[in-house]
N, CA, C and O atoms as a Tinker XYZ file with bonds, in Angstrom:
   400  protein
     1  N      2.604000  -13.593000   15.442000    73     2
     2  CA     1.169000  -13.776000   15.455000    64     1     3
     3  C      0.863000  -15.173000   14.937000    63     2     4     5
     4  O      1.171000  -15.581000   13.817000    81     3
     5  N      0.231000  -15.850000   15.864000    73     3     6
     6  CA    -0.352000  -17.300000   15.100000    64     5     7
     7  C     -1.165000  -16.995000   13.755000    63     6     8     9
     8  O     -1.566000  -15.949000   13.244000    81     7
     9  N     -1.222000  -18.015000   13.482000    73     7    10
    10  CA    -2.082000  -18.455000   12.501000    64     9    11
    11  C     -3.842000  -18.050000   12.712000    63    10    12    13
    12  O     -4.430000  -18.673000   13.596000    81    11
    13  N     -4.520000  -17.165000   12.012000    73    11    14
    14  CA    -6.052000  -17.350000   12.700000    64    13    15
    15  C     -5.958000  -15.527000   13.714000    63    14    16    17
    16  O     -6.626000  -14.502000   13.846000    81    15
    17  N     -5.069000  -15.942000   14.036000    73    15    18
    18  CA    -5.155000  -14.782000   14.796000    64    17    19
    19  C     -5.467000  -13.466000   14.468000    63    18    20    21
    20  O     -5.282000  -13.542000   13.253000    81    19
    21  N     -5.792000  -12.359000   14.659000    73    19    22
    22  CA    -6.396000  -11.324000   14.085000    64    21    23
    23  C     -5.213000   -9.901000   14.613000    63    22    24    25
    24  O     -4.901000  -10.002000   15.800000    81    23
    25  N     -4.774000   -9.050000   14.103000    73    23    26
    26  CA    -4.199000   -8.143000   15.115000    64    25    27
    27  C     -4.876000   -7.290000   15.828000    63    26    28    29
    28  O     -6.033000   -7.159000   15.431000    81    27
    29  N     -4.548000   -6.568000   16.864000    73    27    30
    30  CA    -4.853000   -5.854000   17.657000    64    29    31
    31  C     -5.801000   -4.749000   17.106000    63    30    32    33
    32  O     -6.950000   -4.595000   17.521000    81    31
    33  N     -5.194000   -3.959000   16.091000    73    31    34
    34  CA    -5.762000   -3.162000   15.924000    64    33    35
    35  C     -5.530000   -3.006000   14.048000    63    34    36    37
    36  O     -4.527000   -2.763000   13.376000    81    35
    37  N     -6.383000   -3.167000   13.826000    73    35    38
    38  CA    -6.385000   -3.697000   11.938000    64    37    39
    39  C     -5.804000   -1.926000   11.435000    63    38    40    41
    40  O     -6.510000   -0.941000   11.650000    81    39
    41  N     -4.803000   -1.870000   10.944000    73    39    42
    42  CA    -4.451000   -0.984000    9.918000    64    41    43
    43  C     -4.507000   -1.006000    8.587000    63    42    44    45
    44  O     -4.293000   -2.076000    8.016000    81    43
    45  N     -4.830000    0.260000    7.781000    73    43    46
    46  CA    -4.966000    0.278000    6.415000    64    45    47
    47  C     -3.617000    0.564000    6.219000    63    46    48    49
    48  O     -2.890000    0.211000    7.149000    81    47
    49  N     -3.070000    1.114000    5.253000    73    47    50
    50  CA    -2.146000    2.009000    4.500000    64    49    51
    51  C     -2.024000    1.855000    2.766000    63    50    52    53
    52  O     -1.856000    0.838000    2.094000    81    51
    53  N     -2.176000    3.269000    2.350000    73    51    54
    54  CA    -1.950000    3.667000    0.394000    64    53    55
    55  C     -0.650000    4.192000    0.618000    63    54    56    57
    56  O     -0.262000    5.031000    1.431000    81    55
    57  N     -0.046000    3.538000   -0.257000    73    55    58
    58  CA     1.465000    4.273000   -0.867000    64    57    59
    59  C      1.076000    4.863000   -2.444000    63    58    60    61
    60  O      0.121000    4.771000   -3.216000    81    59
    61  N      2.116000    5.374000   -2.428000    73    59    62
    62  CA     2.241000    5.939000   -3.910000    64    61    63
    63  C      3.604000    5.830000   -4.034000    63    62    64    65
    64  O      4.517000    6.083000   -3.248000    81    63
    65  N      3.581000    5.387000   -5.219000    73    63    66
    66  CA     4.913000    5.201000   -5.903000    64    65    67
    67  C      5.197000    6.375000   -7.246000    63    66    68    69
    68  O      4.112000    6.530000   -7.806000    81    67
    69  N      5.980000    6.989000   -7.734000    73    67    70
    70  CA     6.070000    7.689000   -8.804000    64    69    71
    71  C      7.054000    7.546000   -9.930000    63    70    72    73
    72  O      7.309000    8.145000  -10.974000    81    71
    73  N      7.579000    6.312000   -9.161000    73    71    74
    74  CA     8.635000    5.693000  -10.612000    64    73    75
    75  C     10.187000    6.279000  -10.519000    63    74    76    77
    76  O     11.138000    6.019000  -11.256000    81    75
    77  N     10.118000    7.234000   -9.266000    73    75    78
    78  CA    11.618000    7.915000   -9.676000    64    77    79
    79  C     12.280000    7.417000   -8.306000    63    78    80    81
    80  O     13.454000    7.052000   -8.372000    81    79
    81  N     11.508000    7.365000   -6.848000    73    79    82
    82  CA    12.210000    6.909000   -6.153000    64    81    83
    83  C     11.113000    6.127000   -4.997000    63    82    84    85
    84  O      9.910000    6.017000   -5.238000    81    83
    85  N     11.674000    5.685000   -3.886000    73    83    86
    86  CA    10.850000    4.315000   -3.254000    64    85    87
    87  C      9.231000    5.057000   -3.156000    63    86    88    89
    88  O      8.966000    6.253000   -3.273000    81    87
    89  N      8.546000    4.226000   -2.974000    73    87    90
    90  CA     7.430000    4.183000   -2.786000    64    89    91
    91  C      7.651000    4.989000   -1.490000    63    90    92    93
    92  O      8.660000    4.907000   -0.789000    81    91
    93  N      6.277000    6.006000   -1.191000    73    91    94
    94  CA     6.060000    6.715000    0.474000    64    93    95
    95  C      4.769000    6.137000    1.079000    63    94    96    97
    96  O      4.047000    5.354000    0.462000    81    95
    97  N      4.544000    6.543000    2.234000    73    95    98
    98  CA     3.306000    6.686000    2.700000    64    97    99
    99  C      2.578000    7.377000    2.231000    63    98   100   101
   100  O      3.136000    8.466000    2.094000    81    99
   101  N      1.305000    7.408000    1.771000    73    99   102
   102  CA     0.496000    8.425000    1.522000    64   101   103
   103  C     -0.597000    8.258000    2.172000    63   102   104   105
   104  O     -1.428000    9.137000    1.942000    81   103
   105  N     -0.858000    7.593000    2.777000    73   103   106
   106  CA    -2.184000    7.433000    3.908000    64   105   107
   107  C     -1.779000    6.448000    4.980000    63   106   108   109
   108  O     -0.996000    5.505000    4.873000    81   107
   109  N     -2.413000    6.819000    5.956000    73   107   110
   110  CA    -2.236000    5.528000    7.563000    64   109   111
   111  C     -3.365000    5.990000    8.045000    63   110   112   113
   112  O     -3.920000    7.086000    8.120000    81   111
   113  N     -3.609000    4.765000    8.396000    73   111   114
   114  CA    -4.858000    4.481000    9.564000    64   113   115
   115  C     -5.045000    3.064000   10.722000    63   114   116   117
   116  O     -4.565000    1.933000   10.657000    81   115
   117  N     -5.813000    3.608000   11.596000    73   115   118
   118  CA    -6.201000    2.249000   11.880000    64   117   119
   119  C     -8.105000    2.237000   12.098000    63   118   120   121
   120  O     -8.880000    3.075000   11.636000    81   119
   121  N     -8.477000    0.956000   12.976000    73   119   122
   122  CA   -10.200000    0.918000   13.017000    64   121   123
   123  C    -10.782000    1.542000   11.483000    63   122   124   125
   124  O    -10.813000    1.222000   10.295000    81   123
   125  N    -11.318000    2.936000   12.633000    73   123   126
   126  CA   -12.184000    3.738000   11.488000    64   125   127
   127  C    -11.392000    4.376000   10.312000    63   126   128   129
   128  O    -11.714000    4.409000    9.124000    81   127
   129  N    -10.629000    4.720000   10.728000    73   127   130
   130  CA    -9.937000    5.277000    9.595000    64   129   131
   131  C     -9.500000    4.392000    8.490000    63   130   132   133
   132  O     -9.652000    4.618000    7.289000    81   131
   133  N     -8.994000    3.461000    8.982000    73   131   134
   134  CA    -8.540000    2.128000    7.967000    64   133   135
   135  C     -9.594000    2.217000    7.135000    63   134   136   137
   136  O     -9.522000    2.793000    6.049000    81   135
   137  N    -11.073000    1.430000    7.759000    73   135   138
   138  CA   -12.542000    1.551000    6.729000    64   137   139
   139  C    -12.592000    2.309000    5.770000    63   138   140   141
   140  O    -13.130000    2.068000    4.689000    81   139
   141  N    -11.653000    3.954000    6.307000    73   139   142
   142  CA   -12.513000    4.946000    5.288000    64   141   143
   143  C    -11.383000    5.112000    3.879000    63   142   144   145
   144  O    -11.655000    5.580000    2.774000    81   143
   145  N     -9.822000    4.454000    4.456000    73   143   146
   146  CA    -8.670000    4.088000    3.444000    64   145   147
   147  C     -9.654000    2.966000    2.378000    63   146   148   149
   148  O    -10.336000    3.394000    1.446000    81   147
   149  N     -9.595000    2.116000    2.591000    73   147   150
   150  CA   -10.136000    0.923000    2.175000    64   149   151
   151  C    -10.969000    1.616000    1.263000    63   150   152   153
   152  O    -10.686000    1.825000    0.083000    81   151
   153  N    -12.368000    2.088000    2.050000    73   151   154
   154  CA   -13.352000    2.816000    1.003000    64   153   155
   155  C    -13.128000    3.246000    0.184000    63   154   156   157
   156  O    -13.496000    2.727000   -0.870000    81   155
   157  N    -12.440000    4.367000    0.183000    73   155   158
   158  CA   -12.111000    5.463000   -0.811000    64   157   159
   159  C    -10.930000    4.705000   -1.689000    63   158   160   161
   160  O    -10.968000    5.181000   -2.823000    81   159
   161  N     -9.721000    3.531000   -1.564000    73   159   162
   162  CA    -9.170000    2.725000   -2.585000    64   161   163
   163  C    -10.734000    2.296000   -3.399000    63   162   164   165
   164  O    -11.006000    2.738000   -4.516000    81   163
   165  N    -11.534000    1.500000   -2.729000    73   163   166
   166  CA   -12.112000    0.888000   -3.705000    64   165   167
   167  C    -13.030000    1.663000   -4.310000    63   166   168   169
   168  O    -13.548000    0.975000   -5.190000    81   167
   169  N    -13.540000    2.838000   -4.290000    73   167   170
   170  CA   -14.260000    4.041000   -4.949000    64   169   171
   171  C    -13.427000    4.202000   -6.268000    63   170   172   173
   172  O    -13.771000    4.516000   -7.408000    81   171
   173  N    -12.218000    3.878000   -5.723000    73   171   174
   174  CA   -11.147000    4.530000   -7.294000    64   173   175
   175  C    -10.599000    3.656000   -7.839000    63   174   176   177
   176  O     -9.576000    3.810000   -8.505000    81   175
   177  N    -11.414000    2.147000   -7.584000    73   175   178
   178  CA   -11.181000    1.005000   -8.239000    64   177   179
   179  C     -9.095000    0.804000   -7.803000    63   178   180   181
   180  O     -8.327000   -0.037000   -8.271000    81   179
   181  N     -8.829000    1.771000   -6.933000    73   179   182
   182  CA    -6.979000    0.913000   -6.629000    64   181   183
   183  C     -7.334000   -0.712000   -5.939000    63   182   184   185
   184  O     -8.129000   -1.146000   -5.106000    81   183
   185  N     -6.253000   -1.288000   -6.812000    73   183   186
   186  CA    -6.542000   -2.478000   -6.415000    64   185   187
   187  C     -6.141000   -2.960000   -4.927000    63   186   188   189
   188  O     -5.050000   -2.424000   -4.731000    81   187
   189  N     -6.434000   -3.592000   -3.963000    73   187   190
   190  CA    -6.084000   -3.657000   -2.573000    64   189   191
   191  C     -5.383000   -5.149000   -2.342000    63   190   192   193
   192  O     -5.871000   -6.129000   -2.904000    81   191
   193  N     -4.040000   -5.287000   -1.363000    73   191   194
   194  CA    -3.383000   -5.820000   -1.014000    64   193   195
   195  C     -3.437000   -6.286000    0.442000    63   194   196   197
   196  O     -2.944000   -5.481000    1.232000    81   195
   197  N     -4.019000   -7.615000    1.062000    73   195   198
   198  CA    -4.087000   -7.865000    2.793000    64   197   199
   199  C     -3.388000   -8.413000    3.047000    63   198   200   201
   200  O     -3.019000   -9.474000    2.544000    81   199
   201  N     -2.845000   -7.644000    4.228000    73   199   202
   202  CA    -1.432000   -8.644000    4.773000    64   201   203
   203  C     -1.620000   -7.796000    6.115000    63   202   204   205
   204  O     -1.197000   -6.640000    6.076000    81   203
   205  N     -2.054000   -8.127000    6.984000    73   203   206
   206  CA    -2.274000   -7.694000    8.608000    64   205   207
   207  C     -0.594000   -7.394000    8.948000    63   206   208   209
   208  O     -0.312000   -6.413000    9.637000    81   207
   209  N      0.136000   -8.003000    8.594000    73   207   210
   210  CA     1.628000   -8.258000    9.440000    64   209   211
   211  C      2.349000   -6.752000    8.691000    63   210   212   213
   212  O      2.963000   -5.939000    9.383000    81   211
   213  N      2.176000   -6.605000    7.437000    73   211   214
   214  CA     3.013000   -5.686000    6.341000    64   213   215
   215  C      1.988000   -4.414000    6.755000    63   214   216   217
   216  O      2.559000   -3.356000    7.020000    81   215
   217  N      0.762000   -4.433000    6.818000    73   215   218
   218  CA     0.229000   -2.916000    7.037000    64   217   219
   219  C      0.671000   -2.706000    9.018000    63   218   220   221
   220  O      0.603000   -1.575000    9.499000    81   219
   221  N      0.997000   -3.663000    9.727000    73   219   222
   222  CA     1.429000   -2.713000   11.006000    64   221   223
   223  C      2.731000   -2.143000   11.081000    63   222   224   225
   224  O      3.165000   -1.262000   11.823000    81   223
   225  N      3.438000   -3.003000    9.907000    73   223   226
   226  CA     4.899000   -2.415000    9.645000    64   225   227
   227  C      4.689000   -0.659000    9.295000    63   226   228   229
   228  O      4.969000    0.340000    9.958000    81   227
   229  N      4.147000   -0.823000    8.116000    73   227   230
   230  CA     3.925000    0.466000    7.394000    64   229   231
   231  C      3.337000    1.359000    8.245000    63   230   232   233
   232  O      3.742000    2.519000    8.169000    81   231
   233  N      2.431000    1.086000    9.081000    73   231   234
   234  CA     1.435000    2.176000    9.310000    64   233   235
   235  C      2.248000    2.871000   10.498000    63   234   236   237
   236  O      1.895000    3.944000   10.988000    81   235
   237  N      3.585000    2.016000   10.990000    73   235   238
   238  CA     4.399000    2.887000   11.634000    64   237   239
   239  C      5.488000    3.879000   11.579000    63   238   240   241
   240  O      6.156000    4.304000   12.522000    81   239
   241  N      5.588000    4.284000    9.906000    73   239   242
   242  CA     6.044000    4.959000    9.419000    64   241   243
   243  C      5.477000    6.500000    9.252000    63   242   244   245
   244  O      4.286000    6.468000    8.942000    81   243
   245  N      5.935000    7.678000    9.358000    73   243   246
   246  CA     5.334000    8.871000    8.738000    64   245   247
   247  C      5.056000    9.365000    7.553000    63   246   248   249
   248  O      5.854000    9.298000    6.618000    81   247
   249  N      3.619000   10.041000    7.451000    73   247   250
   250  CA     3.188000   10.562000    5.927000    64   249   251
   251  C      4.533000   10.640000    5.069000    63   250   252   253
   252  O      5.658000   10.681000    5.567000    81   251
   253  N      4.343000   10.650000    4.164000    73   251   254
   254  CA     5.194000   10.897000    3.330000    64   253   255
   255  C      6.685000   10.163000    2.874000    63   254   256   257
   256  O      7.242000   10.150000    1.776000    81   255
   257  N      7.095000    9.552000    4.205000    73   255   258
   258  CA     8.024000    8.798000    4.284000    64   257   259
   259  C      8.238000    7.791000    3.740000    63   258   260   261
   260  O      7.391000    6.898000    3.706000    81   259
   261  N      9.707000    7.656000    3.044000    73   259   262
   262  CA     9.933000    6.095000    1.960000    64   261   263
   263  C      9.688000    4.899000    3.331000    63   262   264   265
   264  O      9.943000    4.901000    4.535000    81   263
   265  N      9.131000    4.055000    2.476000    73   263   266
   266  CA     9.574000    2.626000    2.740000    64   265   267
   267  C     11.160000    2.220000    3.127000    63   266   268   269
   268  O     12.135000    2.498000    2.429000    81   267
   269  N     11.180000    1.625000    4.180000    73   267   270
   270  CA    12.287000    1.019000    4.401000    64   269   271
   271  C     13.207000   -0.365000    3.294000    63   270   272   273
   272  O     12.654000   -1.398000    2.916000    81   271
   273  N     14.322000   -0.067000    3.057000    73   271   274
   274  CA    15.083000   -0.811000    2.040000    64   273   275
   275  C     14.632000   -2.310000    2.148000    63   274   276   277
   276  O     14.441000   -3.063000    1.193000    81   275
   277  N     14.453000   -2.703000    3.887000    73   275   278
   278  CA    14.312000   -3.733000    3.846000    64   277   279
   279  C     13.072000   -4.701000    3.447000    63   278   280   281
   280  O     12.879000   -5.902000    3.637000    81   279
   281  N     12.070000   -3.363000    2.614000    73   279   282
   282  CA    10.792000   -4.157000    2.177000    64   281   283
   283  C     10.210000   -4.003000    0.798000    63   282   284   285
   284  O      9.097000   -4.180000    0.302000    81   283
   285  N     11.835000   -3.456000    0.206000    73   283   286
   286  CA    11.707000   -3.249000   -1.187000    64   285   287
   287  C     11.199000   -4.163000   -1.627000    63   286   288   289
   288  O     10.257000   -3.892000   -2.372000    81   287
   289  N     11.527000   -5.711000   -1.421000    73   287   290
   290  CA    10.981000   -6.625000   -2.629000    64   289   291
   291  C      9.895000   -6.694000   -2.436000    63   290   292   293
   292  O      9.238000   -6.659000   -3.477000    81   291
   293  N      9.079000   -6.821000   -1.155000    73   291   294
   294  CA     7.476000   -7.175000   -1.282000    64   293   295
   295  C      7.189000   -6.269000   -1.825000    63   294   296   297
   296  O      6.752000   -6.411000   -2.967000    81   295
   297  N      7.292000   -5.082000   -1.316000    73   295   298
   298  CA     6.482000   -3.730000   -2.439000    64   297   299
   299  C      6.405000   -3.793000   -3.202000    63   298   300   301
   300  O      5.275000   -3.735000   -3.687000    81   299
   301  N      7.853000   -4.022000   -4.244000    73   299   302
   302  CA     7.712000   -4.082000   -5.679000    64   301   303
   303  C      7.065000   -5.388000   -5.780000    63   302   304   305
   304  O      6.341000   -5.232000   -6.763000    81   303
   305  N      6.882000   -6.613000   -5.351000    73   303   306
   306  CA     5.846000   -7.387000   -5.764000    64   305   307
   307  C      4.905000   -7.179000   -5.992000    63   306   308   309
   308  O      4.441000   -7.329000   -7.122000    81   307
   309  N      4.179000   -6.693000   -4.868000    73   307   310
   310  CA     3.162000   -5.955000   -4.568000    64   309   311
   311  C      2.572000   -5.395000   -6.006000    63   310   312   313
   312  O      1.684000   -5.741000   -6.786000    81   311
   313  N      3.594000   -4.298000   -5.924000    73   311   314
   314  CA     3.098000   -3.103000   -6.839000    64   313   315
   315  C      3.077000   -3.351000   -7.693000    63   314   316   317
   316  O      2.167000   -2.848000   -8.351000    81   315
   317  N      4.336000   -4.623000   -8.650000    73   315   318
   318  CA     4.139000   -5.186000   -9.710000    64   317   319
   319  C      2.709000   -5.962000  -10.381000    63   318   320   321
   320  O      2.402000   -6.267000  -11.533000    81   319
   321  N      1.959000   -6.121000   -8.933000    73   319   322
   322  CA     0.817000   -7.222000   -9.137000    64   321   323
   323  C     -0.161000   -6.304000   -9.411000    63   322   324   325
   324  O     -0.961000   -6.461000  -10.334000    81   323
   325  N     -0.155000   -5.041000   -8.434000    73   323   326
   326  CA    -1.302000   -3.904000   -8.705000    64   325   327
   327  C     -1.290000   -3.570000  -10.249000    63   326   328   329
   328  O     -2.306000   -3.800000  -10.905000    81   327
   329  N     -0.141000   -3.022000  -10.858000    73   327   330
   330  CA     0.205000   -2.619000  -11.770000    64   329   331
   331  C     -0.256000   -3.357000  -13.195000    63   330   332   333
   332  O     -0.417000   -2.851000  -14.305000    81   331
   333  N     -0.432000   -4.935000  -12.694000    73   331   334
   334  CA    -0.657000   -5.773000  -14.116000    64   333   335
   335  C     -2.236000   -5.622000  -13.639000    63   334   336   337
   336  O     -2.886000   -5.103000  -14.546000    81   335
   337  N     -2.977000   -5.906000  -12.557000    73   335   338
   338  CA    -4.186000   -5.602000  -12.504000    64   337   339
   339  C     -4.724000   -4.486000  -13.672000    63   338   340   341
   340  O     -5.610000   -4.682000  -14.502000    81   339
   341  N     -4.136000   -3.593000  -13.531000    73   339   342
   342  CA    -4.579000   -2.480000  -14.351000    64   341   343
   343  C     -4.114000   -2.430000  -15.823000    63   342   344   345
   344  O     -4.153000   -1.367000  -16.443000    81   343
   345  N     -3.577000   -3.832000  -16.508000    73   343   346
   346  CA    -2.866000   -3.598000  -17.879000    64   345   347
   347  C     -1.804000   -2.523000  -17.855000    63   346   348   349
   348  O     -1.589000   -1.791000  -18.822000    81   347
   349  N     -1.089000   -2.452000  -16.607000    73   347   350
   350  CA     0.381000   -1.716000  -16.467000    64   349   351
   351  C      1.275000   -2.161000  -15.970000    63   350   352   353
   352  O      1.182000   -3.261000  -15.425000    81   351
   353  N      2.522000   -1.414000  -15.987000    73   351   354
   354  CA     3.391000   -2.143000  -15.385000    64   353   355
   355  C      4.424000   -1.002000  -14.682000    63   354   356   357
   356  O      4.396000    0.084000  -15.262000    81   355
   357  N      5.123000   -1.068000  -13.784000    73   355   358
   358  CA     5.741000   -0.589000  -13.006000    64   357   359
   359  C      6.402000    1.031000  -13.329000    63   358   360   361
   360  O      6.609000    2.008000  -12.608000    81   359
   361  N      6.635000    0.699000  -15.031000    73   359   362
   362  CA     7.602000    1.445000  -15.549000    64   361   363
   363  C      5.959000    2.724000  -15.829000    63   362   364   365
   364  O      6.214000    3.920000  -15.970000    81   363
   365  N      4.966000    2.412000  -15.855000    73   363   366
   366  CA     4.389000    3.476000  -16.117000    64   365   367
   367  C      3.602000    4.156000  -14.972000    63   366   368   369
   368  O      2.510000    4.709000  -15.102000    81   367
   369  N      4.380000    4.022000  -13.730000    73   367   370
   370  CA     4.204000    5.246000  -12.442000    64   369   371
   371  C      4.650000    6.691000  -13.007000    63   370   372   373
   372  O      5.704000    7.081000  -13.511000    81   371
   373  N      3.687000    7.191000  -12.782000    73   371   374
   374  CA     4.106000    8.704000  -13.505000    64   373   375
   375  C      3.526000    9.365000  -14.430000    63   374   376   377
   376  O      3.343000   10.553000  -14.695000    81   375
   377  N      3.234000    8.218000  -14.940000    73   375   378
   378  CA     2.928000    8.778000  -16.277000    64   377   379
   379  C      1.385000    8.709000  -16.841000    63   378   380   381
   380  O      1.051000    7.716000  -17.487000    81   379
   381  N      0.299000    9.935000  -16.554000    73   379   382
   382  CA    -1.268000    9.676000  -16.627000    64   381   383
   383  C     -1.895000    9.586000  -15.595000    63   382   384   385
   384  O     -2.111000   10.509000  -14.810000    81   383
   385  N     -2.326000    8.219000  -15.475000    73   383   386
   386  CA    -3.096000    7.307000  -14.690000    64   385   387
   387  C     -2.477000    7.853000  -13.045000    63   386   388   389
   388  O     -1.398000    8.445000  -13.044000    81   387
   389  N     -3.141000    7.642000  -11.814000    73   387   390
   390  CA    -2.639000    7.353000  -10.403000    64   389   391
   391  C     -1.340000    6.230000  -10.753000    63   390   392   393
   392  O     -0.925000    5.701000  -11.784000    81   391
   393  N     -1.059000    6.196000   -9.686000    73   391   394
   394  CA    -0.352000    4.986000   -9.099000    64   393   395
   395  C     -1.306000    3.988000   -8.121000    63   394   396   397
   396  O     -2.340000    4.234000   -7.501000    81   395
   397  N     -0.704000    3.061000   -8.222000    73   395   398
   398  CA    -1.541000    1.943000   -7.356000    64   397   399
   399  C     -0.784000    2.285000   -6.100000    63   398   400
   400  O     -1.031000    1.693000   -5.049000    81   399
């Protein structure tokens, strides 16, 4: 995809992580549905991550299903970044609070 360019069809996707093993899917969408992902993250204050290229990856995965090995590190970037958003950090998936 160039630069500027927009994708086809804009996908959302929420993972959840729980600290014991990879992060899953826990939501996919695209259009409307994406909107109503989006919405309901920011209703619950989860902090949100855009990357057009990384949500068409994901959103071709099934509910529930880990993440592929090969996108461990962005995730955990990712999630590392969500995680300090919230004065947390990785190690406390699980424990209380949601997960980002």
């Amino acid at each position: 995809m160039k630069q500027g360019e927009q994708p086809s069809s804009p996908a959302a996707v929420a993972l959840k992580y729980d600290g014991k093993t990879a992060p899953t899917i826990a939501a996919t969408g695209t259009h409307e549905l994406a909107e109503e992902i989006i919405r309901i993250a920011r209703e619950h204050n989860v902090p949100l991550y855009e990357n057009p290229e990384l949500a068409s990856i994901l959103a071709r995965l099934e509910l529930n299903e880990e993440i592929p090995e090969t996108l461990y590190q962005i995730i955990a970037e990712i999630l590392a970044f969500a995680f300090s958003l919230q004065g947390r950090t990785p190690e406390d998936a699980g424990k209380g609070k949601e997960s980002p």
